[in-house]
DRENDO-1510 file (C-alpha; in Angstrom, 1 decimal, always signed):
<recs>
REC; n; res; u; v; w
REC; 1; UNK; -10.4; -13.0; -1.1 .
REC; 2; UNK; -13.9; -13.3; +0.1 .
REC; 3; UNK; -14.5; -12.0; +3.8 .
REC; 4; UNK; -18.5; -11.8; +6.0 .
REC; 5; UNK; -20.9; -9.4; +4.4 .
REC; 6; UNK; -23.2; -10.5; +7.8 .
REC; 7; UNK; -22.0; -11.5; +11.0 .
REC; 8; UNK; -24.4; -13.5; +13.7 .
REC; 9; UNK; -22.9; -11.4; +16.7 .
REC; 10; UNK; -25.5; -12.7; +19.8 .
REC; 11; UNK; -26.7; -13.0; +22.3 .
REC; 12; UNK; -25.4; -16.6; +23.5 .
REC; 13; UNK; -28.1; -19.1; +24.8 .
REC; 14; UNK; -29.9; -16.9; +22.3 .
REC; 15; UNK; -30.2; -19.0; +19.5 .
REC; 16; UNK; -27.5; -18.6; +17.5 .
REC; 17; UNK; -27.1; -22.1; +16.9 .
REC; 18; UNK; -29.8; -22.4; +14.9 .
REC; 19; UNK; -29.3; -19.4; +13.2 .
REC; 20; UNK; -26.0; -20.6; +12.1 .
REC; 21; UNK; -27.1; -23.9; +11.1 .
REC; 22; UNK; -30.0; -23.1; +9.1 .
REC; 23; UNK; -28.5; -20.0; +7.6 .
REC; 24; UNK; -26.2; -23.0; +6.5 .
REC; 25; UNK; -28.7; -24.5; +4.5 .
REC; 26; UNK; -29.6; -21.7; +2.6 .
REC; 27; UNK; -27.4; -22.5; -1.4 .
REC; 28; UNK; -27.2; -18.4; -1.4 .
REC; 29; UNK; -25.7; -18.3; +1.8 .
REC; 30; UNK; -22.2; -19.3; +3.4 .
REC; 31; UNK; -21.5; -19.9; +7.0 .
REC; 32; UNK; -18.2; -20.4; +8.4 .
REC; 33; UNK; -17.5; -24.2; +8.9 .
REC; 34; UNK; -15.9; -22.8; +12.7 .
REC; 35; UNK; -18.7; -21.2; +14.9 .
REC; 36; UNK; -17.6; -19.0; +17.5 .
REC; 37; UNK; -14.3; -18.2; +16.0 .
REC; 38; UNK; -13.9; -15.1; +17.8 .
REC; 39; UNK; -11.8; -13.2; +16.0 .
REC; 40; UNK; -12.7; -9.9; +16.2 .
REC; 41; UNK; -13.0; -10.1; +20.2 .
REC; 42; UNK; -9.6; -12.4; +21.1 .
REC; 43; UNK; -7.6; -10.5; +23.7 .
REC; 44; UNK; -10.7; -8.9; +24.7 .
REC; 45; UNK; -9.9; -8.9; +28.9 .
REC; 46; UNK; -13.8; -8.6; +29.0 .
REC; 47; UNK; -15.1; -11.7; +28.2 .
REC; 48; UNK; -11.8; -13.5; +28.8 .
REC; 49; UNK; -12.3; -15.7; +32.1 .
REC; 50; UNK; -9.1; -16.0; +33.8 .
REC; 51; UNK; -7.4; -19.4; +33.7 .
REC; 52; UNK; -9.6; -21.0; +30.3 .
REC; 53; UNK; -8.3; -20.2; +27.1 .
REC; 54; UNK; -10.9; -18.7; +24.5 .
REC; 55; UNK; -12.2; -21.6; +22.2 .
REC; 56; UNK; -11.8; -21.7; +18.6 .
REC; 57; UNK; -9.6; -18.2; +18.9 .
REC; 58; UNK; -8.4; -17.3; +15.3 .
REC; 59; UNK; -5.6; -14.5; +16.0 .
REC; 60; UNK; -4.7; -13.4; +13.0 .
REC; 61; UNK; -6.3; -12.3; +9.5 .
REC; 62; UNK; -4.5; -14.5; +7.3 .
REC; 63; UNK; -6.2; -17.2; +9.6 .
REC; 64; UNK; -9.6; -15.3; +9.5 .
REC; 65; UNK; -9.5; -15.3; +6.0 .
REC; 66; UNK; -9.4; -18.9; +5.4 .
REC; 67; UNK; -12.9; -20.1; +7.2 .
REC; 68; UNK; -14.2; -18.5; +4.0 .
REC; 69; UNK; -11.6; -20.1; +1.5 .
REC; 70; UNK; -14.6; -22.5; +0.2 .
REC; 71; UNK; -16.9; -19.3; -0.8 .
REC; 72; UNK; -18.1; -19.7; -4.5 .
REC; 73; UNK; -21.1; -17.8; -5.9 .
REC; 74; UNK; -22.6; -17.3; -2.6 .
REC; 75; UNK; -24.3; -13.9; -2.2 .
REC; 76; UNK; -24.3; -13.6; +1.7 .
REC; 77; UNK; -21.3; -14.6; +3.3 .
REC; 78; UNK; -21.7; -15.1; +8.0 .
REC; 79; UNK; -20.0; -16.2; +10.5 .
REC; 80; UNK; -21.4; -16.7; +14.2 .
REC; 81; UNK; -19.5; -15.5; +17.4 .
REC; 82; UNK; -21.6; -14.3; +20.2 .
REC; 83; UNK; -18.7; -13.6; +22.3 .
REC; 84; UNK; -18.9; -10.5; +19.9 .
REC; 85; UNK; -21.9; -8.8; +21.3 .
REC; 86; UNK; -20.6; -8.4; +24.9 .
REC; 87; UNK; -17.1; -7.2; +23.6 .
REC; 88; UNK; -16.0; -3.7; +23.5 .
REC; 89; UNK; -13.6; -3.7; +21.4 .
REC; 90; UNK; -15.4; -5.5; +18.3 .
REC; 91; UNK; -17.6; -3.5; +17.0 .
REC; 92; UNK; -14.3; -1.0; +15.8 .
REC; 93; UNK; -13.3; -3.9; +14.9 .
REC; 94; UNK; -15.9; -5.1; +12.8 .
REC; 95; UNK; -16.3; -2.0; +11.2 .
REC; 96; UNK; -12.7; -1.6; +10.3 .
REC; 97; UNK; -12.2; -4.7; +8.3 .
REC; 98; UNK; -15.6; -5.2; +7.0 .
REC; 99; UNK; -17.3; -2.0; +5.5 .
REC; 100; UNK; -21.0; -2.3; +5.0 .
REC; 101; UNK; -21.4; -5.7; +7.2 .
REC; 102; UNK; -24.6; -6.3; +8.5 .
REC; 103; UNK; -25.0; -7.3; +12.1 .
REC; 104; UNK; -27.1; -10.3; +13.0 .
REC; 105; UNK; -28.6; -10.1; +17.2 .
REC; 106; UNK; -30.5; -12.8; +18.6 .
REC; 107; UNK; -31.3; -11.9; +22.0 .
REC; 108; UNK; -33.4; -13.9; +24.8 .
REC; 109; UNK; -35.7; -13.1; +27.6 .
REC; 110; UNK; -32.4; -12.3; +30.3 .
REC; 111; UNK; -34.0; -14.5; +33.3 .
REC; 112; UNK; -34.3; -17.9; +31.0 .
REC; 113; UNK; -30.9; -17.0; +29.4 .
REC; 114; UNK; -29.2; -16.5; +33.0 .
REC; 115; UNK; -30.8; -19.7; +34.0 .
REC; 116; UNK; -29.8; -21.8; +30.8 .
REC; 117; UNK; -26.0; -20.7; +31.0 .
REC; 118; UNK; -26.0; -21.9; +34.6 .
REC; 119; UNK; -27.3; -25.2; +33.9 .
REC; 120; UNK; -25.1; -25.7; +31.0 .
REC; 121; UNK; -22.6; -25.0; +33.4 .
REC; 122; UNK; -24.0; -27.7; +35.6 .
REC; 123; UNK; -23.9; -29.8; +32.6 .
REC; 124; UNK; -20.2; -29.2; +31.8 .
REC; 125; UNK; -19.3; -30.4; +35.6 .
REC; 126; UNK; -18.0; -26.7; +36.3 .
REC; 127; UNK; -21.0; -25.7; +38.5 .
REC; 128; UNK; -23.1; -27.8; +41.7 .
REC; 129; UNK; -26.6; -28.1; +40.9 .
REC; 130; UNK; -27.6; -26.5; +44.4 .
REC; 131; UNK; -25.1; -22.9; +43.2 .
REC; 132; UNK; -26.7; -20.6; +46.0 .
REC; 133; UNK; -23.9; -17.5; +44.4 .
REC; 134; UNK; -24.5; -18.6; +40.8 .
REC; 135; UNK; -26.9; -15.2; +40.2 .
REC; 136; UNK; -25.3; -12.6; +42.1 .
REC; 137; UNK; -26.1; -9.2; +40.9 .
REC; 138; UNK; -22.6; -8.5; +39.8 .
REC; 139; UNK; -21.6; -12.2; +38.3 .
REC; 140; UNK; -20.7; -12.4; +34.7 .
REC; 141; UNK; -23.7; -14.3; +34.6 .
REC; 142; UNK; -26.2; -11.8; +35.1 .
REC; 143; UNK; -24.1; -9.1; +33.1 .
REC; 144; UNK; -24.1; -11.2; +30.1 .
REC; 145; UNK; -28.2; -10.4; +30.2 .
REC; 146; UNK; -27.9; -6.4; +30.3 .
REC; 147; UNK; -28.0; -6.1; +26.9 .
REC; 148; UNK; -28.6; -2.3; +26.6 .
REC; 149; UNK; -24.9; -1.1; +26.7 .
REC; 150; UNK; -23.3; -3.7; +24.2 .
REC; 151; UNK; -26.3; -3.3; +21.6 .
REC; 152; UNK; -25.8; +0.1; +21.6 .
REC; 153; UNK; -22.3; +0.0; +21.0 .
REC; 154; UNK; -23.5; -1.6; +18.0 .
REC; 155; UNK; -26.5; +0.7; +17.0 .
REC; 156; UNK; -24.0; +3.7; +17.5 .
REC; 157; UNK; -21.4; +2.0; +15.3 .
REC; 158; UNK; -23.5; +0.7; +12.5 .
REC; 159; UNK; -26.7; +2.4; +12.4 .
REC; 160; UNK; -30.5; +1.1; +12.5 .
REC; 161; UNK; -30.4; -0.2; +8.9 .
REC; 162; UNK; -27.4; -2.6; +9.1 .
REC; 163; UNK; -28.7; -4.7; +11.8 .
REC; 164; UNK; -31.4; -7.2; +12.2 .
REC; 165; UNK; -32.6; -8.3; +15.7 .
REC; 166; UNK; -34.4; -12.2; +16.4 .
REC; 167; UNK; -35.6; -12.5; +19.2 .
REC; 168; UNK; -35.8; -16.3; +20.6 .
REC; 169; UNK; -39.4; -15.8; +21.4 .
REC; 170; UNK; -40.2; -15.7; +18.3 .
REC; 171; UNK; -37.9; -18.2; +16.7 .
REC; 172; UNK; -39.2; -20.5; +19.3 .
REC; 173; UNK; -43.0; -20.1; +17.7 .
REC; 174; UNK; -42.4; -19.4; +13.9 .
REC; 175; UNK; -38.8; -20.4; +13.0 .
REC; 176; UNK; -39.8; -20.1; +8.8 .
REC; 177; UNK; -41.3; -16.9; +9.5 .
REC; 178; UNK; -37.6; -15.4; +11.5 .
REC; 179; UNK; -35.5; -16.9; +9.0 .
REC; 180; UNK; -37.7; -16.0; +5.5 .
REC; 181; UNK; -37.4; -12.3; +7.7 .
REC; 182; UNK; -33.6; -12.9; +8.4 .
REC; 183; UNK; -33.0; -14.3; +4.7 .
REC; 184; UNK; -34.5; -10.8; +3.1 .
REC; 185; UNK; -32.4; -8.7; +5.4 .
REC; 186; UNK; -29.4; -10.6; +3.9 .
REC; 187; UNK; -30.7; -10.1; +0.2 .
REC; 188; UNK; -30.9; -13.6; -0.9 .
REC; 189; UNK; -33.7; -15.7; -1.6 .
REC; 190; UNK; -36.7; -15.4; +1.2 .
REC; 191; UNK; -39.0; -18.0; +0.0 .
REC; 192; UNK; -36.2; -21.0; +0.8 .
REC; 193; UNK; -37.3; -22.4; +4.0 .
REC; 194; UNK; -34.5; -24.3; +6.2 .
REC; 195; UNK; -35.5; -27.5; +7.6 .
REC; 196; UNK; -36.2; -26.0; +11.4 .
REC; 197; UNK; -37.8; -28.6; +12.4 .
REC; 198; UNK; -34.3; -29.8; +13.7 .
REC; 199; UNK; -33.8; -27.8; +16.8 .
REC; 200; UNK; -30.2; -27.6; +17.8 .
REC; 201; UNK; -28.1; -27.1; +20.9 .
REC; 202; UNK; -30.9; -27.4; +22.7 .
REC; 203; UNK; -30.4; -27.1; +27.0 .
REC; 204; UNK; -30.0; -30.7; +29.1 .
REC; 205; UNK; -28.5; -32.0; +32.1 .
REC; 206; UNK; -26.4; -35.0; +32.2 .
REC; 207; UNK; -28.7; -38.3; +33.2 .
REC; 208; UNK; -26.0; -39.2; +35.4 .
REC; 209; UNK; -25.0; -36.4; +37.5 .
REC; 210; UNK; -21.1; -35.8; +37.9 .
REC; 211; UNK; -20.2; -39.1; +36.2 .
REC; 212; UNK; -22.5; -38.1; +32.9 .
REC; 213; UNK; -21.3; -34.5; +32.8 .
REC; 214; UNK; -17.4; -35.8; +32.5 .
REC; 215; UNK; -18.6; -37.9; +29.9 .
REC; 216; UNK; -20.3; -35.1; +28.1 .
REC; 217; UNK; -18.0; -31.9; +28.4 .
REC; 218; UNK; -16.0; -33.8; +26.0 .
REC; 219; UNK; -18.7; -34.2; +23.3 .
REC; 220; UNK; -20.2; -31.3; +23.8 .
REC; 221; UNK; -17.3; -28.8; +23.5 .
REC; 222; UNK; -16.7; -26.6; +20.5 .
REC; 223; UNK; -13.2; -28.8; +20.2 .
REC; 224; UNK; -14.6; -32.1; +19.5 .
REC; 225; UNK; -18.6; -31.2; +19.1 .
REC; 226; UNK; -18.5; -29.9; +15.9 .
REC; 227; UNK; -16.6; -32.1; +14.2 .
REC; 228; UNK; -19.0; -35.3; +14.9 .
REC; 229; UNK; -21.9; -36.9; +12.9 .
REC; 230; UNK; -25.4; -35.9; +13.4 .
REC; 231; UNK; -26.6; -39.5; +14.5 .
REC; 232; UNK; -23.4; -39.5; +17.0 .
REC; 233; UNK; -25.1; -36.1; +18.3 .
REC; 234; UNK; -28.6; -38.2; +18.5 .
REC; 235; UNK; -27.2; -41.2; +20.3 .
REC; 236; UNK; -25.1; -38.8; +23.2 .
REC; 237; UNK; -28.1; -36.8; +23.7 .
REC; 238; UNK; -30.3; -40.0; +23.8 .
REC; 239; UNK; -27.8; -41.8; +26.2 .
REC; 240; UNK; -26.5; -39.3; +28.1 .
REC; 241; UNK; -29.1; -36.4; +28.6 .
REC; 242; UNK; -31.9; -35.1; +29.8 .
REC; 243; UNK; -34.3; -32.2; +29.3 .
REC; 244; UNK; -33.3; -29.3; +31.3 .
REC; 245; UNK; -36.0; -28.5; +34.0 .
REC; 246; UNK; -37.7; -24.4; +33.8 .
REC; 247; UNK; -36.8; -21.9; +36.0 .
REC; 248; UNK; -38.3; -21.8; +39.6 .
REC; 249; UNK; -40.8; -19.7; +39.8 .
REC; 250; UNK; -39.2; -17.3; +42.4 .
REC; 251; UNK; -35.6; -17.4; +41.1 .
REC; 252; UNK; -37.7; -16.2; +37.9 .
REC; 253; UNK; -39.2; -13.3; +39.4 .
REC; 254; UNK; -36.2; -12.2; +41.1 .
REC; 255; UNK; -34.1; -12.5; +37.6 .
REC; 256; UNK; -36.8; -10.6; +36.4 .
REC; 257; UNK; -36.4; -7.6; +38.6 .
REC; 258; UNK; -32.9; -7.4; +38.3 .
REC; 259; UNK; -33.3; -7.3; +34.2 .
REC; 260; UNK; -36.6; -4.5; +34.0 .
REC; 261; UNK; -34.6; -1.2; +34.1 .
REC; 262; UNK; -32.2; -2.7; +31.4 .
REC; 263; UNK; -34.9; -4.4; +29.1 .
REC; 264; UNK; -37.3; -1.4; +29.1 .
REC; 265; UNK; -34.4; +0.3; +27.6 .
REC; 266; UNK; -33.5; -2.4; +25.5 .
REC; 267; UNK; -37.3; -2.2; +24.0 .
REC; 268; UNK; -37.2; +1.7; +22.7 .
REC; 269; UNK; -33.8; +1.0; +21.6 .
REC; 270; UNK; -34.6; -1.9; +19.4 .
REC; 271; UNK; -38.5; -1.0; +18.8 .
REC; 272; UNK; -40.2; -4.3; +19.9 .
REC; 273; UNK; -42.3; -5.1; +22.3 .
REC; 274; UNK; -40.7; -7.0; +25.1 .
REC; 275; UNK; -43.5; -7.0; +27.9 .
REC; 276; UNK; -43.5; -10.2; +28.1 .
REC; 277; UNK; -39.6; -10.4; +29.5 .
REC; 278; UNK; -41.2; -8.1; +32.1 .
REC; 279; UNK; -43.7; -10.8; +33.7 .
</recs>
């Protein structure tokens, strides 16, 4: 039975979901109907939060093996988790059950990431809009940024050649151009060219404070997100959201300061220029 010869590992808020979705549309390439399955990080204590049970866990192998039941003559086979980045444990994991996977990162500049998870917190209804302790040094928030440890983990494991870094940045400002680049890492065909004008799970704030966030947590969750129409998608985000605002200008530069040790090392390890996550 067919298993991943690529897995889309992170960062979240990085990306991924676009990665996913027009990695979808590729006819050489098949993405698991489930994203964020997250089987090789469940029971992870890591990036468990205490008292909210993982979404979309798949537990067991025989379950694992049947997001790909559909494969036919695809060449590249994926799946998207980006709880797997930040988890320990997976990358043994990985490598265990899937010899000679390649590993998908997209990562994002740390200060805009931090700030996008806390508003889609605020979003969701499980965060104020005014969070003075939301970016404390040592929340899970700002540890999910310092990207150095996990992607070494992963560089140690795997090896230079086996995985492929996007950087949001860039897939921001030439979408084609990442994913022809992504497509030939993969092997398959490079000069297909995904529809990226659609952008998807794009940041927004409920239009109607607490009331609109319990109306979208529900329709916005893995659970019953991914199972609805694209023009039911349109019509929430029309009714119900609202672009997300940037990030102040001094919350910015203070994000920033906290990130530079951990992105300068994140730059000679991946072999990219990231001055510009430097200010």
């Amino acid at each position: 039975m067919p298993l991943p010869t690529f897995l889309i590992v992170g960062a979240a808020k990085a990306g991924t979901t676009s990665l996913w979705k027009y990695c979808d549309e590729h006819p050489q390439v098949f993405m698991s109907r489930i994203k964020e399955c997250n089987f090789f990080s469940f029971g992870d204590p890591v990036i468990e939060i205490p008292g909210r049970p993982p979404r979309f866990a798949v537990e067991t192998l025989e379950e694992y093996r049947k997001l790909f039941d559909d494969v036919r003559d695809e060449i590249a086979i994926g799946e998207a988790s980006p709880e797997y980045l930040r988890s320990p444990q997976a990358p043994g994991r990985i490598d265990a059950l899937l010899p000679g996977v390649k590993i998908v990162v997209s990562l994002r500049e740390p200060a805009s990431r931090a700030y996008s998870g806390y508003l889609m917190h605020v979003r969701q209804g499980r965060e104020s809009a005014n969070g003075d302790e939301a970016f404390a040094v040592r929340s899970r928030r700002i540890q999910y940024g310092m990207y150095f440890e996990p992607l070494k983990r992963y560089y140690d494991r795997f090896g230079r050649d086996r995985i492929h870094v996007c950087l949001l940045d860039d897939l921001t400002r030439d979408a084609a151009g990442v994913m022809a680049a992504l497509f030939r890492f993969l092997g398959v065909d490079d000069t297909f060219r995904p529809d990226v004008r659609k952008k998807h799970n794009v940041g927004s704030l409920a239009k109607a404070g607490w009331i609109g966030a319990r109306l979208v947590a529900p329709i916005s969750s893995r659970g019953l997100g991914q199972h609805l129409p694209e023009w039911a998608h349109r019509l929430g985000r029309r009714l119900l959201l609202r672009p997300t605002p940037g990030c102040p200008a001094e919350l910015r530069d203070r994000l920033r300061g906290i990130f530079r040790d951990d992105v300068l090392k994140v730059q000679d390890l991946i072999r990219r220029d990231l001055s510009a996550w430097l200010g």
